[in-house]
N, CA, C and O atoms as a DFTB+ gen file, in Angstrom:
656 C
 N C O
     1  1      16.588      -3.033      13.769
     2  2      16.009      -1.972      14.561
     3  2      16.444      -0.601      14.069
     4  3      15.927       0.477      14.361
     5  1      17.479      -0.824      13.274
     6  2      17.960       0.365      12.935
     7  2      17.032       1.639      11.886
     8  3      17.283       2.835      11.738
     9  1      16.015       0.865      11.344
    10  2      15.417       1.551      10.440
    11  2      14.306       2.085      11.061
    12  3      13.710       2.902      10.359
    13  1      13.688       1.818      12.504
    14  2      12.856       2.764      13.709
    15  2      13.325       4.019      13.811
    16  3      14.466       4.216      14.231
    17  1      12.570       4.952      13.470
    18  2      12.754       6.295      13.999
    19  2      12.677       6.188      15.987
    20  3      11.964       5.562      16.771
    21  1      14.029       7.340      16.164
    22  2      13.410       7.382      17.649
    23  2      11.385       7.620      18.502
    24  3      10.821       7.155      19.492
    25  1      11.028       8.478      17.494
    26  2       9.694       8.503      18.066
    27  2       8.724       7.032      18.417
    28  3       7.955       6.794      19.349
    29  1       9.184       6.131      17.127
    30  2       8.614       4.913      17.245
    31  2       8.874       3.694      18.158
    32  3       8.071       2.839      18.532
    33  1      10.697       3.871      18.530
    34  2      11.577       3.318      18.968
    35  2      10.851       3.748      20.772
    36  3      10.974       2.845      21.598
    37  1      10.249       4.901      21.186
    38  2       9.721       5.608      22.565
    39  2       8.130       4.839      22.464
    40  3       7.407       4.405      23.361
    41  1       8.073       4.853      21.997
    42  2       6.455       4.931      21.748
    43  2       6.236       3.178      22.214
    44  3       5.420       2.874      23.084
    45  1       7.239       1.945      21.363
    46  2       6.590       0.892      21.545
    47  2       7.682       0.092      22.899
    48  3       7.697      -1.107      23.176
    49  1       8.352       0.985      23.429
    50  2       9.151       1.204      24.863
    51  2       8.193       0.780      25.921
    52  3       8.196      -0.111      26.770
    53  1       7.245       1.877      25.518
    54  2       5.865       2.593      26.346
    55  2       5.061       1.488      26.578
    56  3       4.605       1.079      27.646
    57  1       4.928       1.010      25.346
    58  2       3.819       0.110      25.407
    59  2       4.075      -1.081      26.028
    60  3       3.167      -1.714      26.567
    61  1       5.563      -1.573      26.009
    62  2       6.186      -2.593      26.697
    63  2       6.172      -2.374      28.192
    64  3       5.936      -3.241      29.033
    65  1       6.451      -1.114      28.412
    66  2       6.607      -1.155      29.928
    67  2       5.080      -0.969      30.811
    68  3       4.760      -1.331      31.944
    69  1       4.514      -0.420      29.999
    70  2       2.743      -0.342      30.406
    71  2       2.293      -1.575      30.562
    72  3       1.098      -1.701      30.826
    73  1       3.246      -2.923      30.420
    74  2       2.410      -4.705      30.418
    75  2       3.859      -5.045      30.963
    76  3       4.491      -5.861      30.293
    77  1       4.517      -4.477      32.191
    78  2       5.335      -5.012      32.604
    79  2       5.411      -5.775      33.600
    80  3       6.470      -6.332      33.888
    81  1       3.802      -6.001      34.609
    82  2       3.626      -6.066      35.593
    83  2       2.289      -7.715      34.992
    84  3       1.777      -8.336      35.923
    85  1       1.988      -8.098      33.734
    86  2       1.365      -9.031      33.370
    87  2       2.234     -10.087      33.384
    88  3       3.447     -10.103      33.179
    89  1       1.388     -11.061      33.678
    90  2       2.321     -12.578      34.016
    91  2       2.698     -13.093      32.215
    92  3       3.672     -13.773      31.892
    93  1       1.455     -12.455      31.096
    94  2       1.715     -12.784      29.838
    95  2       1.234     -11.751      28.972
    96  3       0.051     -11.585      28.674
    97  1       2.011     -11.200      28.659
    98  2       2.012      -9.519      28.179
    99  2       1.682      -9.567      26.533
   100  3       0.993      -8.757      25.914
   101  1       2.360     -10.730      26.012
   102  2       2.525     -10.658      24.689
   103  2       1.644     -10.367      24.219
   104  3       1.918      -9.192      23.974
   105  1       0.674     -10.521      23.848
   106  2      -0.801     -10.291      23.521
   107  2      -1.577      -9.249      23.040
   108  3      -2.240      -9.009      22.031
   109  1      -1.189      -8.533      24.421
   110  2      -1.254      -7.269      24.511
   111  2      -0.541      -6.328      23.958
   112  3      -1.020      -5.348      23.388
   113  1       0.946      -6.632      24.126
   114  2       1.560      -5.566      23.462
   115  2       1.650      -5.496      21.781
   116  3       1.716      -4.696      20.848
   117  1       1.603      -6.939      22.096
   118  2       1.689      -6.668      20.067
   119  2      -0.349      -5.950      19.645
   120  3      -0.729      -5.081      18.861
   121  1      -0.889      -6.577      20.317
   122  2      -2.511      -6.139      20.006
   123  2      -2.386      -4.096      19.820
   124  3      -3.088      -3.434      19.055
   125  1      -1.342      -3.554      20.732
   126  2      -1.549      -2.353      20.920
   127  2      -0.399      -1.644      19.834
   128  3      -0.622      -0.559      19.297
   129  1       0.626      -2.289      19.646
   130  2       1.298      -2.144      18.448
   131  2       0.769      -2.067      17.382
   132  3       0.796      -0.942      16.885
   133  1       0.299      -2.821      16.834
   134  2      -0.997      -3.432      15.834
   135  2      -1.811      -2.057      15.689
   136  3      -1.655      -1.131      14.893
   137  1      -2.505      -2.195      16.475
   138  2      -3.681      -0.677      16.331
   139  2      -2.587       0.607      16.101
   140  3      -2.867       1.537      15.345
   141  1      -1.381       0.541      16.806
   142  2      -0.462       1.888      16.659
   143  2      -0.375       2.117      14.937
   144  3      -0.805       3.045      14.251
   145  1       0.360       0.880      14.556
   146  2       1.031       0.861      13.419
   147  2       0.515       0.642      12.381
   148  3       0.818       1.438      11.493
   149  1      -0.542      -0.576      11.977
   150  2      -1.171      -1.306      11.672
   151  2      -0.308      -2.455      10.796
   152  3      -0.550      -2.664       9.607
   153  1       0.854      -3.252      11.638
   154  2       1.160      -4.033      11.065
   155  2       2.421      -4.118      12.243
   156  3       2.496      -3.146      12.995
   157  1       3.443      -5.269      12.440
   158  2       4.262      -5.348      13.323
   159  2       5.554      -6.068      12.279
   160  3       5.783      -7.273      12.381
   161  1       6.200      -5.357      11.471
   162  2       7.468      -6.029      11.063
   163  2       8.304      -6.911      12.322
   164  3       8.084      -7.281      13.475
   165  1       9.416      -6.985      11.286
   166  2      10.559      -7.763      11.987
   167  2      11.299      -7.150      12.718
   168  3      11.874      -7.884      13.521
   169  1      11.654      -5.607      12.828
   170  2      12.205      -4.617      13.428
   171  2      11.548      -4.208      14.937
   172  3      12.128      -3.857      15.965
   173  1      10.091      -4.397      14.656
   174  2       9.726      -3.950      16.066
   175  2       9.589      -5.468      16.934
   176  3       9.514      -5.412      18.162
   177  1       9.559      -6.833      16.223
   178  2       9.337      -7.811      17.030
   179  2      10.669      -7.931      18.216
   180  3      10.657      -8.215      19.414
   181  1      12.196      -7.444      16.915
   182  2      13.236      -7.508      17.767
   183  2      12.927      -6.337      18.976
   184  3      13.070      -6.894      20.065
   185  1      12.722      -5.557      19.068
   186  2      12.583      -4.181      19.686
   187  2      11.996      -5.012      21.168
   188  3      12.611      -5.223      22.214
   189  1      10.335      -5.434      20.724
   190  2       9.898      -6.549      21.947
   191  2      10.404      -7.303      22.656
   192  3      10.359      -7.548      23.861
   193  1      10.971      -7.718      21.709
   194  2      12.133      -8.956      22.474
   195  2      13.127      -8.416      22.700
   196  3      13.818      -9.423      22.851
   197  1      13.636      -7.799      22.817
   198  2      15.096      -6.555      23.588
   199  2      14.259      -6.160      25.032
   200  3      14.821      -6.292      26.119
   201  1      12.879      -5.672      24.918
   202  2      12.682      -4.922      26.169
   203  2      11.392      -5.958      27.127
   204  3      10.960      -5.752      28.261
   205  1      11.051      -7.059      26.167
   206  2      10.520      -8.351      27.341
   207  2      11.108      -9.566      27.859
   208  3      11.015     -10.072      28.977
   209  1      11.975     -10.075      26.416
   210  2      12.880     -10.943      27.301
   211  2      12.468     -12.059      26.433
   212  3      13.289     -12.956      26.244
   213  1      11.159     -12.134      25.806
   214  2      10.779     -12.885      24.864
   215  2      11.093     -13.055      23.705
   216  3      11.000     -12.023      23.040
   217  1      11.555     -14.252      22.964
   218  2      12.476     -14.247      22.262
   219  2      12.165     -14.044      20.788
   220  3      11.053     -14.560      20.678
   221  1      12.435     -13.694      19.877
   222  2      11.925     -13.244      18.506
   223  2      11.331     -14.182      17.907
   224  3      10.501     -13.947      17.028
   225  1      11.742     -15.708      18.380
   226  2      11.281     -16.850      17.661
   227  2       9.297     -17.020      18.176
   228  3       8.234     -17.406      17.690
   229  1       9.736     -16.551      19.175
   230  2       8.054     -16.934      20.277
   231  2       7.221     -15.630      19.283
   232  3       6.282     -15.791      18.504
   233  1       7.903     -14.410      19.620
   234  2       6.905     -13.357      18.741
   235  2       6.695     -13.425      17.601
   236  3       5.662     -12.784      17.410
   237  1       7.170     -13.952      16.395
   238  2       6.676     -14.423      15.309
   239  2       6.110     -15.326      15.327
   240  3       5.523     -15.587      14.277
   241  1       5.976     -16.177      16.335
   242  2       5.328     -17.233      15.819
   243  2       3.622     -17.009      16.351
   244  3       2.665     -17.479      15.737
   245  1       3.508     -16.071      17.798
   246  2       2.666     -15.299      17.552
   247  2       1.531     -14.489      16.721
   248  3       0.306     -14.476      16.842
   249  1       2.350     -13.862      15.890
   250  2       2.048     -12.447      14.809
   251  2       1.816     -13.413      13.970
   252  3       0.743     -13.123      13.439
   253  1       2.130     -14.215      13.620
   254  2       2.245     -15.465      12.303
   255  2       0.930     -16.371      12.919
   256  3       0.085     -16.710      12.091
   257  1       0.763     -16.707      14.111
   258  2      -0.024     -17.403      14.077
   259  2      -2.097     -17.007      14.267
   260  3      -3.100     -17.586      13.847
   261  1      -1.862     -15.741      15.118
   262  2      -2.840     -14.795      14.156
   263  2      -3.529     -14.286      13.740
   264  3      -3.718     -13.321      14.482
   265  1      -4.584     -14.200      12.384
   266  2      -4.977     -13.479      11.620
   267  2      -5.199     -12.100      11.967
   268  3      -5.385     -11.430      10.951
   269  1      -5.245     -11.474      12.964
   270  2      -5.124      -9.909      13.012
   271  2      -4.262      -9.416      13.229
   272  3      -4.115      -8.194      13.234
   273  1      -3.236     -10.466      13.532
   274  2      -1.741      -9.192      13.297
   275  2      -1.407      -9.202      11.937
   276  3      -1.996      -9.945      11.151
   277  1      -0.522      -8.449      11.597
   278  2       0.154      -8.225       9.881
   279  2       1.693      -8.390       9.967
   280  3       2.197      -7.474      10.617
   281  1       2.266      -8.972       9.664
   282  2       3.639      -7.977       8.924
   283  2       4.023      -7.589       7.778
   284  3       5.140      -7.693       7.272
   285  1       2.947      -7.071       7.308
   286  2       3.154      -5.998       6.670
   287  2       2.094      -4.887       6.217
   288  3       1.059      -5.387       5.776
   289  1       2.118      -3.830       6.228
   290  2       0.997      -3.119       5.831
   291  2      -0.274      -3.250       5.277
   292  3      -0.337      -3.427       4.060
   293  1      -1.459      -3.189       6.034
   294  2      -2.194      -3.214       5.308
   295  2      -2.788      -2.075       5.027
   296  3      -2.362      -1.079       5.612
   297  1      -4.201      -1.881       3.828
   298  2      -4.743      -1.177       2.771
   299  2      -5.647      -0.120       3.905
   300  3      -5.502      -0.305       5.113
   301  1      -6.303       0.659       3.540
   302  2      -6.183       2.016       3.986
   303  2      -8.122       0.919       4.299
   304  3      -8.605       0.917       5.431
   305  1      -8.689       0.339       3.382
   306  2     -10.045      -0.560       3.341
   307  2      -9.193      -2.145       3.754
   308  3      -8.336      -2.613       3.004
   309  1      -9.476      -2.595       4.628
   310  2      -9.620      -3.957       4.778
   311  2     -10.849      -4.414       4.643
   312  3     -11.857      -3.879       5.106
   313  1     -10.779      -5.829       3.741
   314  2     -11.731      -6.334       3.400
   315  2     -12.210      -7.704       3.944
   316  3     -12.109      -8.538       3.044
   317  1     -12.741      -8.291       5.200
   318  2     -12.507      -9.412       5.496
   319  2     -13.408     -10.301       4.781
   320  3     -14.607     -10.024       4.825
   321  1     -13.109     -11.104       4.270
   322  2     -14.464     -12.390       3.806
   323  2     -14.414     -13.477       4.588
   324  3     -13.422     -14.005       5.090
   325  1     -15.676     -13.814       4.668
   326  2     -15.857     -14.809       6.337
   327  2     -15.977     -16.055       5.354
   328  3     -16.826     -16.365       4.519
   329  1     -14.780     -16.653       5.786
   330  2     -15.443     -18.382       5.523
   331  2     -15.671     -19.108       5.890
   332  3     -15.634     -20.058       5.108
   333  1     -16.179     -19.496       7.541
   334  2     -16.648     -19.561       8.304
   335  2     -17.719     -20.936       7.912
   336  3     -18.187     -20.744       6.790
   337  1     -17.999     -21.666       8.254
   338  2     -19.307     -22.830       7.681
   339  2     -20.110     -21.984       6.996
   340  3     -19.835     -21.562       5.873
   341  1     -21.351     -21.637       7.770
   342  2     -22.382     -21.060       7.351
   343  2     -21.712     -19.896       6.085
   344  3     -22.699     -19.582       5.419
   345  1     -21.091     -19.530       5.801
   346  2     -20.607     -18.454       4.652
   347  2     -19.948     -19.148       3.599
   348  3     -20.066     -19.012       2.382
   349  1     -19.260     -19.887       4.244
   350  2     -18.434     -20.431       2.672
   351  2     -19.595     -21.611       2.205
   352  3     -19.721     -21.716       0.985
   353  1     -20.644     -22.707       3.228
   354  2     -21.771     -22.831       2.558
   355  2     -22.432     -22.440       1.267
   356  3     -22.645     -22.946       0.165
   357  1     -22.721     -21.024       2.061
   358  2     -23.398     -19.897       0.971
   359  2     -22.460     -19.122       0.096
   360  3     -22.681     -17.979      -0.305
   361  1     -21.285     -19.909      -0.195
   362  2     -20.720     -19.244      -1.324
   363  2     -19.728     -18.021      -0.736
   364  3     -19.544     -16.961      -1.334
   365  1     -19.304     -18.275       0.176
   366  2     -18.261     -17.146       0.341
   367  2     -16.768     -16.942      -0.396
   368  3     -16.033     -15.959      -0.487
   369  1     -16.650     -18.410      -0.911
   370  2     -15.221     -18.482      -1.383
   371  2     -15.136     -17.855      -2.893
   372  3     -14.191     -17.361      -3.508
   373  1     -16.726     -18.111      -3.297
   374  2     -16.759     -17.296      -4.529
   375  2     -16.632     -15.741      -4.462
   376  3     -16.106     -15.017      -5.308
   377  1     -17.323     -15.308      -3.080
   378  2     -17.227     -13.934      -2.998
   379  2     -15.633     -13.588      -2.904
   380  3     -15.154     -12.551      -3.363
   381  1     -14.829     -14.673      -2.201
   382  2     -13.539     -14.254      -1.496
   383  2     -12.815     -14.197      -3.060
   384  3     -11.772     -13.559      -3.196
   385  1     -13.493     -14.970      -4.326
   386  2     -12.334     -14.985      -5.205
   387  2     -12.340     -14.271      -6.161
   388  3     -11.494     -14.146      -7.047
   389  1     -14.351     -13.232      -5.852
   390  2     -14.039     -12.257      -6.878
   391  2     -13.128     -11.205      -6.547
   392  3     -12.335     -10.723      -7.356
   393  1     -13.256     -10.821      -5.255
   394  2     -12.932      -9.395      -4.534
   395  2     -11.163      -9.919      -5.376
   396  3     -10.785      -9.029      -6.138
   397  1     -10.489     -10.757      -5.328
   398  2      -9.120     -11.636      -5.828
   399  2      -9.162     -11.369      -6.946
   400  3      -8.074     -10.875      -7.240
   401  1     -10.015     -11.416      -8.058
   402  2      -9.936     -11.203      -8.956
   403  2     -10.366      -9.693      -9.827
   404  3     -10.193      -9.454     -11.022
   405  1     -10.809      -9.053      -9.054
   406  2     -10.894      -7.574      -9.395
   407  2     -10.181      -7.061      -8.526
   408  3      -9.896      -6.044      -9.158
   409  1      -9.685      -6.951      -7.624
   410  2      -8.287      -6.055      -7.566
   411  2      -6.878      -6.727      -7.538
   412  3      -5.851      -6.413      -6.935
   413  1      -7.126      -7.615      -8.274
   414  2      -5.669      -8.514      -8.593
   415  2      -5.012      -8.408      -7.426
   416  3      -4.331      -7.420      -7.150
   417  1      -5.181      -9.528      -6.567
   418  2      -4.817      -9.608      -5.032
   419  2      -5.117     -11.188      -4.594
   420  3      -5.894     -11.936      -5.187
   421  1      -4.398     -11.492      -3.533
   422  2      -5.044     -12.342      -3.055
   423  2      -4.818     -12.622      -1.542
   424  3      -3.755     -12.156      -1.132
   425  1      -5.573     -13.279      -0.614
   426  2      -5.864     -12.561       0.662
   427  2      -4.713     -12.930       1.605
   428  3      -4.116     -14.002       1.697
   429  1      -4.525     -11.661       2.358
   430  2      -3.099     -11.712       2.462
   431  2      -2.351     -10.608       2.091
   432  3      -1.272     -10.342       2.622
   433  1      -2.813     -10.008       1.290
   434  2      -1.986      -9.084       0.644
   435  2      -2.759      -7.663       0.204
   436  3      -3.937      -7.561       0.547
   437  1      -2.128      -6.536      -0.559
   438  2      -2.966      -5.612      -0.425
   439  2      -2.009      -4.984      -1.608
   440  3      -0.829      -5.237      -1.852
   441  1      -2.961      -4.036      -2.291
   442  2      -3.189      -3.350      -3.669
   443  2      -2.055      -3.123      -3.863
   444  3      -1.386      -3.488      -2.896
   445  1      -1.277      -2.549      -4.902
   446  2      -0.159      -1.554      -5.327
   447  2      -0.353      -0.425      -4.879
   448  3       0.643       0.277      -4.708
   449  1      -1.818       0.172      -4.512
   450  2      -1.947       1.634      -4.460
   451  2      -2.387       1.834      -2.665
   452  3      -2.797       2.761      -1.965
   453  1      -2.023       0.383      -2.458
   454  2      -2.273       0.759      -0.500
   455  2      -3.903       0.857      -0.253
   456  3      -4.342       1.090       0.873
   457  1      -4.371       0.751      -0.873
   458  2      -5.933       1.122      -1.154
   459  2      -6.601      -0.110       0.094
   460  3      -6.923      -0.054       1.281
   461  1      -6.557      -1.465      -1.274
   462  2      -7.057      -2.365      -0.047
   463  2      -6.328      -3.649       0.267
   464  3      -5.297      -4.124      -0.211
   465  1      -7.282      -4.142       1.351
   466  2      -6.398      -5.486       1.716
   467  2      -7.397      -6.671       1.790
   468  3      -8.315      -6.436       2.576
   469  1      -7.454      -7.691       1.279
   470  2      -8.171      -9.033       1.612
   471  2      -7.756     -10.103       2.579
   472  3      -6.773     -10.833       2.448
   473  1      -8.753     -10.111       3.716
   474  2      -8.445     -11.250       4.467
   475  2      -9.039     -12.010       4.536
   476  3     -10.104     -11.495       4.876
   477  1      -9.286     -13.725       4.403
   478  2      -9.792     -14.784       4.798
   479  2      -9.795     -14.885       6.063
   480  3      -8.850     -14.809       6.848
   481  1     -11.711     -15.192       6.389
   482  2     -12.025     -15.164       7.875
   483  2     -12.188     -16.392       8.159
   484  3     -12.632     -17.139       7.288
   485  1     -11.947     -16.762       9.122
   486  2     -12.801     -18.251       9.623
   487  2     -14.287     -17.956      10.250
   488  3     -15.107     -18.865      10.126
   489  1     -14.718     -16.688      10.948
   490  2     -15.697     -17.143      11.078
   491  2     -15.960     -15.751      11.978
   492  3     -15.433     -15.611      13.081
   493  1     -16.907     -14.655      11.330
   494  2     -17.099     -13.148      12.075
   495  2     -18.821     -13.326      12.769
   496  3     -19.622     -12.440      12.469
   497  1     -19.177     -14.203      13.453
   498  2     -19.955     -14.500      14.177
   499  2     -21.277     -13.931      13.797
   500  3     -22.119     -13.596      14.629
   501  1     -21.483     -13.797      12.020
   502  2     -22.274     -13.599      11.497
   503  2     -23.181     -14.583      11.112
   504  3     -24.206     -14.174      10.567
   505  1     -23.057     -15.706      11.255
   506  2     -24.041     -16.536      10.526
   507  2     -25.164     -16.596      10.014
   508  3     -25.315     -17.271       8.995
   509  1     -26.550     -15.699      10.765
   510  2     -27.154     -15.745      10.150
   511  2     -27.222     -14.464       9.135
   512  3     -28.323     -13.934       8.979
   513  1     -26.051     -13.932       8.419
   514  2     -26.290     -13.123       7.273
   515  2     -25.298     -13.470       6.458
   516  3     -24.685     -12.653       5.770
   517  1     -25.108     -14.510       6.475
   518  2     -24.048     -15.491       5.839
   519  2     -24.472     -15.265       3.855
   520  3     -25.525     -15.801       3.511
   521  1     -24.116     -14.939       3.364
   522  2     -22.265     -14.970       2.827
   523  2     -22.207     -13.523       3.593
   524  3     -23.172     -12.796       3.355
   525  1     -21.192     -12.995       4.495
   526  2     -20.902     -12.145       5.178
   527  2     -19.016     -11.263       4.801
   528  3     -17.985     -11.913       4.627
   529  1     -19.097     -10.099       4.783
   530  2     -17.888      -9.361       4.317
   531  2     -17.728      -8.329       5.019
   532  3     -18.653      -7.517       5.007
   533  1     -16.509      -8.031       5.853
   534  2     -16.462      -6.910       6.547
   535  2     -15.499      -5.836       5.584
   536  3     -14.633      -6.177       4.779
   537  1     -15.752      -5.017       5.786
   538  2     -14.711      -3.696       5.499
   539  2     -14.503      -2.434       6.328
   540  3     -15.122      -1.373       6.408
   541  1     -13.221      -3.013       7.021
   542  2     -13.139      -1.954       7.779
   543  2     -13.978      -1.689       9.266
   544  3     -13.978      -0.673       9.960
   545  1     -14.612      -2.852       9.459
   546  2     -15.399      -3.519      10.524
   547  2     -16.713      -3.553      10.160
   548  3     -17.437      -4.428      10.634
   549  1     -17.025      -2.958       9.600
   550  2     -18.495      -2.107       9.168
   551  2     -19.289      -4.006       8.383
   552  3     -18.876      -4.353       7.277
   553  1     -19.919      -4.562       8.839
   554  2     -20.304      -5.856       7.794
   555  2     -21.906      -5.829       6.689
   556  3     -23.014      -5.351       6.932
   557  1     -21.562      -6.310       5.884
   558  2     -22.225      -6.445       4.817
   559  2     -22.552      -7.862       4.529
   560  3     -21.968      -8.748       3.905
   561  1     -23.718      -7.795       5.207
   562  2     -24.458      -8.896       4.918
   563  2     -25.430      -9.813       3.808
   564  3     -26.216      -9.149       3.132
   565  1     -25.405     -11.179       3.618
   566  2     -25.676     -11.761       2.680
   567  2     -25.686     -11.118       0.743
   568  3     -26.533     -10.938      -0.132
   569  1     -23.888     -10.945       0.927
   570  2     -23.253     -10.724       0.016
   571  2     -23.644     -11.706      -1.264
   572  3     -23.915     -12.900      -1.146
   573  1     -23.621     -11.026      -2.408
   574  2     -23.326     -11.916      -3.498
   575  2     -22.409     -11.444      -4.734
   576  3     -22.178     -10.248      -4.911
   577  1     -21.906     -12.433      -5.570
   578  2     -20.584     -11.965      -6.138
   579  2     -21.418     -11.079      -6.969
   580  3     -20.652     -10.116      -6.993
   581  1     -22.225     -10.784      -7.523
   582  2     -22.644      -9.527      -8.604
   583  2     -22.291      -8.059      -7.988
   584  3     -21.980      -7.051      -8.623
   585  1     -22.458      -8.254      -6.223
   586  2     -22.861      -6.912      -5.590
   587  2     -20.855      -6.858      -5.455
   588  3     -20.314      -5.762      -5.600
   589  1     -20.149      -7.878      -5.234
   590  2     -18.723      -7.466      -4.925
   591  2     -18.200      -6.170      -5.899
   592  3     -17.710      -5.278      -5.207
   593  1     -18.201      -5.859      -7.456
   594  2     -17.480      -5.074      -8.056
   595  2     -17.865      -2.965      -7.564
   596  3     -17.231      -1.930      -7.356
   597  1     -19.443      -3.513      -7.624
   598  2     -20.349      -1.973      -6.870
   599  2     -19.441      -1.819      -5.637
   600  3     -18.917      -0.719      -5.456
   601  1     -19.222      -2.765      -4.822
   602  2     -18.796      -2.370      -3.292
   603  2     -17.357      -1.792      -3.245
   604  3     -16.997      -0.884      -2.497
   605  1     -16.618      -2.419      -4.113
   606  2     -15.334      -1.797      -4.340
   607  2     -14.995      -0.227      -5.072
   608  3     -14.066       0.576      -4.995
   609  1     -16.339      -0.299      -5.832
   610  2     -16.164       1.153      -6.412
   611  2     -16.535       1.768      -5.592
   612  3     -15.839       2.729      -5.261
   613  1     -17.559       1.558      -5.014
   614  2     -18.367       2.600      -3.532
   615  2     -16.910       3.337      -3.025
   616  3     -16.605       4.520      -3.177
   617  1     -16.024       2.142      -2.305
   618  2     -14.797       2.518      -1.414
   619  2     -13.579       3.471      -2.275
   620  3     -13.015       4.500      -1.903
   621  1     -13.431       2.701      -3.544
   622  2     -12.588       3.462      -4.622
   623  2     -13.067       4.810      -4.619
   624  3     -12.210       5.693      -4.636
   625  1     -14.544       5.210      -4.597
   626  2     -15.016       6.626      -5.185
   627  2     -14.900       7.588      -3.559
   628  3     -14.942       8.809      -3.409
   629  1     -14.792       6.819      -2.821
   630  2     -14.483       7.864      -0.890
   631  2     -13.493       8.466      -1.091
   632  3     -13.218       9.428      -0.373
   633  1     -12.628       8.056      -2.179
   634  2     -11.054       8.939      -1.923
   635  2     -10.565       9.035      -0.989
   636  3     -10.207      10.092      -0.469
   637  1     -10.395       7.544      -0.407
   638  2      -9.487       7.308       0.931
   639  2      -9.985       7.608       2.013
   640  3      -9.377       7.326       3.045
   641  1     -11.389       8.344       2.055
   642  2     -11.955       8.149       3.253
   643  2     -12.050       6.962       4.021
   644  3     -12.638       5.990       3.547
   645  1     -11.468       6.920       5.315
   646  2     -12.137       5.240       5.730
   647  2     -13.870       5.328       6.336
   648  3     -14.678       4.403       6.252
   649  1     -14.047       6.241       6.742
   650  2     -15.231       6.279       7.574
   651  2     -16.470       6.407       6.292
   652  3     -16.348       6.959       5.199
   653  1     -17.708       5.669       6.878
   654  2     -18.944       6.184       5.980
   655  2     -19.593       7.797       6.327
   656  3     -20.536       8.237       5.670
């Protein structure tokens, strides 16, 4: 905990005591952490578990169990690829392994330059525009691996803009 600045150390206090009155808070607080931070290390899980009572083992296994929490930073572009039936059907795993193979990544993880992040979806309730790819929520429908390298430059050339 020691490596929390006080501002951060107030801030996810706040958020704990704002779900103090829920019969099952966890959820929530890490969900609102998450959007704060965009990722929940090991420092703030202890922090949770100091001010809910819940024990560090339960909140990781939480955050770990998943897919929209992080621990650890993600890319300024998240990239989700849905593999989902209907998508990995239609070839999503190929899409999931170019985006892997042009920014030397693999999902889970995110650039050297913080840029982006790849996540494996189970299933973004796209089906019928299946092979389906979100970035940044925004989805792109019936993807194919030719169009993956254009889409990455699109985001590369925003200069860190996230918004279109």
């Amino acid at each position: 905990m020691s490596r929390l600045q006080a501002q951060a150390v107030d801030l996810i206090k706040g958020i704990c005591a704002r779900y103090k009155d829920e019969p099952t808070p966890l959820l929530m607080i890490l969900s609102d952490i998450q959007k704060e931070y965009g990722y929940i290390p090991l420092e703030v899980q202890e922090l949770v578990s100091a001010e809910t009572g819940i024990s560090v083992a339960e909140i990781y296994g939480v955050v770990t169990f998943y897919s929209f929490f992080s621990l650890k930073p993600k890319g300024k572009f998240i990239i989700g690829v849905c593999l989902g039936t209907a998508c990995y059907v239609k070839g999503g795993q190929n899409i999931c392994d170019k985006f892997s193979e042009i920014l030397g990544i693999q999902p889970g993880q995110t650039t050297a330059d913080g840029l982006f992040s790849i996540d494996a979806l189970r299933c973004i309730g796209a089906c019928s525009l299946a092979p389906a790819v979100t970035i940044n929520g925004k989805v792109y429908p019936k993807m194919t691996v030719n169009q993956v390298g254009a889409l990455i430059n699109r985001y590369r050339a925003m200069g860190g803009i996230a918004n279109e």
